[in-house]
N, C-alpha and C positions, 0 to 999 in steps of 0.2 A: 629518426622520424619514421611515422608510419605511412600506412597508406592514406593515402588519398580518401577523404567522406566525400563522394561527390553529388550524393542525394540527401538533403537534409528537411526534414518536420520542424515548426513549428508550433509548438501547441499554447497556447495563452489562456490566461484568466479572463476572463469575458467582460466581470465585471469592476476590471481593473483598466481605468485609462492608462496607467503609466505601461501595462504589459500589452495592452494593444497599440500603442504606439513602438515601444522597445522590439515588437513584432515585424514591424514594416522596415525598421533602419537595420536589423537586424535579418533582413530576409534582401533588401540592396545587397547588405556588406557581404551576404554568403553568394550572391551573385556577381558582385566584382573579383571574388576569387576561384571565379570559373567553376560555380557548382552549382546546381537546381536547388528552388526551395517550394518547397508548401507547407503553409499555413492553414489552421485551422482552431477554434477554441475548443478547447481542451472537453470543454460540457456537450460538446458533437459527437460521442466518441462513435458512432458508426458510420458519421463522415469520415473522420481520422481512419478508423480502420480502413477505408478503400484506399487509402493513399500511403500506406506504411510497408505495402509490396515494396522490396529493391532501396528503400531506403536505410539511410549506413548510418544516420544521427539522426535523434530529436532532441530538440531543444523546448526546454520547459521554463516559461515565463510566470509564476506567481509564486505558491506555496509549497507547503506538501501534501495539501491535497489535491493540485495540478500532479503531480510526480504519481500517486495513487491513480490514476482518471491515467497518465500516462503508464502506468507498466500494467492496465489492464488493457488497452490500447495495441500495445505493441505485443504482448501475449499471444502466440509461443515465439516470436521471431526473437536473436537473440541481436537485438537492435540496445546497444548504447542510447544511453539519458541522461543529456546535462542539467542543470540547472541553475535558475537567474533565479534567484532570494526575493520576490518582491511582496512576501507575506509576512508573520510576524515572528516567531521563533525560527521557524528553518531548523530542524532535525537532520531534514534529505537534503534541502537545496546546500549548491556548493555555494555557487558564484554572486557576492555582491553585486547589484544591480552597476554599480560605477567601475566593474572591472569588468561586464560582458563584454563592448563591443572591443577590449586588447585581449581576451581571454579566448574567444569564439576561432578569429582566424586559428589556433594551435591544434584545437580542437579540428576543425577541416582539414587540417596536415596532417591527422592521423594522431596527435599528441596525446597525451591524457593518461591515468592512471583507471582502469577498471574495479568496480567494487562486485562484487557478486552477492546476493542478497535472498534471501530464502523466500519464497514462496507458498499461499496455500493451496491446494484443490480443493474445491468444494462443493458436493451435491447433494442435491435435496430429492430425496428417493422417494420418487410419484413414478405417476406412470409415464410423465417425460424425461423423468430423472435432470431437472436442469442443472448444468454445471455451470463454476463461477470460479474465479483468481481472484486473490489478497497478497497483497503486499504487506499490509499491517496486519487487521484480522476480522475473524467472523464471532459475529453475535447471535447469540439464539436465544428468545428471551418474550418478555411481556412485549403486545402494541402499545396504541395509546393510554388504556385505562390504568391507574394506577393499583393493581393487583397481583401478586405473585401467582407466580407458572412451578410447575414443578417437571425438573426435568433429567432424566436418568442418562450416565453417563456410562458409557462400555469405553474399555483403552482395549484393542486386541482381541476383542468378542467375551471381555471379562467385564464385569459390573465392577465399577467402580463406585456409586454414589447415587444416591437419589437429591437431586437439591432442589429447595422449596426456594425460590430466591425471584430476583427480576428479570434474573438471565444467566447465559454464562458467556464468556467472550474466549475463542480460541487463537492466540497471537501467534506472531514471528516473534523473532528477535528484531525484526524492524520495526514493529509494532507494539514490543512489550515499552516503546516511552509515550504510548498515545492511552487510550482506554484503558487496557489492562494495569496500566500502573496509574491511572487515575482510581481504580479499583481498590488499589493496595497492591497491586501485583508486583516482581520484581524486575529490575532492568538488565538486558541479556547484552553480550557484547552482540554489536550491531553484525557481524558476520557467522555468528553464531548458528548453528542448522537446526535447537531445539525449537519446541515450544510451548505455551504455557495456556493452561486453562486456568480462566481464575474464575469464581463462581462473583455475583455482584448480587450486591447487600441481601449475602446469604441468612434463613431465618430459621434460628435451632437448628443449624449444622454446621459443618466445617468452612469457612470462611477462608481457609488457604491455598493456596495456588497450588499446582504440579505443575513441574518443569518435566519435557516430555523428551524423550529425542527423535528425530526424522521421519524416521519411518515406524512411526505409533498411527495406529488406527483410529482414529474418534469416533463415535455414535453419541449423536444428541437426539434422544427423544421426548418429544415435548407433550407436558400432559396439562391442558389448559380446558375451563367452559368459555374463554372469552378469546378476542384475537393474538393473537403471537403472531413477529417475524422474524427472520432472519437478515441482519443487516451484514453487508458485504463491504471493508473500509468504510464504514458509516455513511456510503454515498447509492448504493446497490439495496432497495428493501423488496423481500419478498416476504407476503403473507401468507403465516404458515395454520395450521389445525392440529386439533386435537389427536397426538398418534404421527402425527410428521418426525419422521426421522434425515437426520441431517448427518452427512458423512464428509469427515473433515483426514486429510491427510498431509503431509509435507509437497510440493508439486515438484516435478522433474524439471519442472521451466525454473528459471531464474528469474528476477529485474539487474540486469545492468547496469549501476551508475557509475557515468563517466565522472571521473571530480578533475579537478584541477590543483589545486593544492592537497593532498590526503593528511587529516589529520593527524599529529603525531600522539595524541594523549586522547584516547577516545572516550574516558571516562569522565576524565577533565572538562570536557568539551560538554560531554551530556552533562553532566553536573552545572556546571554553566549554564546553560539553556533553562533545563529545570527553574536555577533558580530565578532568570530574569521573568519567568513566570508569574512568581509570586510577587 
């Protein structure tokens, strides 16, 4: 047995009754085992960030893109993430919703298997230079209008590529089974520390991905007349310009997830999910 969680987060889908409800019997139960709880929806996240001081667990109530919304959230602390499956595939979530409230007390006792999970850094070189975390990955690409961007790619301060295309997305391995491999891209074992650029519906060029390792440098520089942004886990957009360069690395943070069962056949599994997709 481990230690003792004795401050626990919850974070919820807002707009999920079953996970604002599963929030409140769920936030008793961690208090009938002599532990604090706070609550908050997961779409607050600069609520959540004041209350993620000193806390030992968050528990994550809907999808995976709850779990994304949390390890941006909990960034840099290196604070464990459970999760309650109450979305549709579940890539991240561990826990069936009918096994949280037997599954949670083991969790409080310190129980649980840890997953370590790669991370992006990502900044957009202005003169604020804003920086941003990905879990899964970043986009740099066309806005709304339907027109290709053209955008030059450095690995290491070396040119790699000019691509005419609608964007390019730079992934984890947590993130090469969401966008990037809706792209075409390929599937990394989920603990894996590369990552993968794949360019998206590239026009008269290369169309193939590079798989990168850790500590590869990116530069995206974007050469557009009309709007571009940058999207962060497809939940983060900022709107970028013509000559906006965007600097992408592996991050020194991690995400944390705690599982409760860790699966034995990880490809099996993704392969599964995959296909209940279609």
């Amino acid at each position: 047995m481990g230690t003792m969680r004795e401050k626990v987060g919850i974070l919820y889908q807002p707009k999920s009754l079953e996970a604002t409800e599963l929030a409140q019997r769920l936030s008793n139960l961690i208090k009938e085992l002599d532990a604090s709880a706070w609550v908050c929806s997961a779409w607050e996240e600069n609520i959540a960030k004041e209350c993620v001081e000193g806390t030992d667990l968050v528990i994550c109530l809907g999808g995976d893109g709850t779990i994304l919304r949390a390890a941006r959230i909990v960034n840099p602390l290196p604070i464990p993430i459970a999760s309650v499956n109450l979305g549709r595939v579940g890539f991240l979530t561990d826990l069936p919703a009918y096994d949280a409230l037997d599954a949670i007390p083991s969790f409080i006792r310190g129980e649980g298997d840890i997953e370590e999970r790669s991370m992006l850094e990502i900044k957009l070189v202005k003169n604020d230079n804003q920086g941003f975390c990905a879990l899964n990955d970043a986009f740099v690409g066309r806005g709304e209008r339907c027109r290709l961007v053209r955008i030059n790619v450095k690995v290491d301060d070396e040119v790699v590529t000019n691509y005419k295309c609608d964007g390019v997305i730079v992934s984890t391995a947590t993130g090469s089974t969401g966008y990037s491999h809706a792209a075409g891209g390929p599937v990394l074992h989920p603990l894996s520390k590369d990552m993968i650029i794949k360019p998206v519906a590239a026009h008269l060029c290369s169309n193939t991905a590079l798989v990168l390792p850790c500590n590869s440098l990116i530069e995206l520089e974007i050469n557009t007349t009309h709007k571009a942004m940058l999207s962060v886990d497809g939940q983060v957009e900022v709107e970028l310009s013509n000559g906006d360069v965007v600097v992408i690395k592996g991050s020194e943070y991690t995400t944390r997830l705690l599982k409760y069962k860790r699966p034995k056949n990880y490809y099996g599994m993704i392969i599964g999910k995959l296909l209940e997709r279609e």
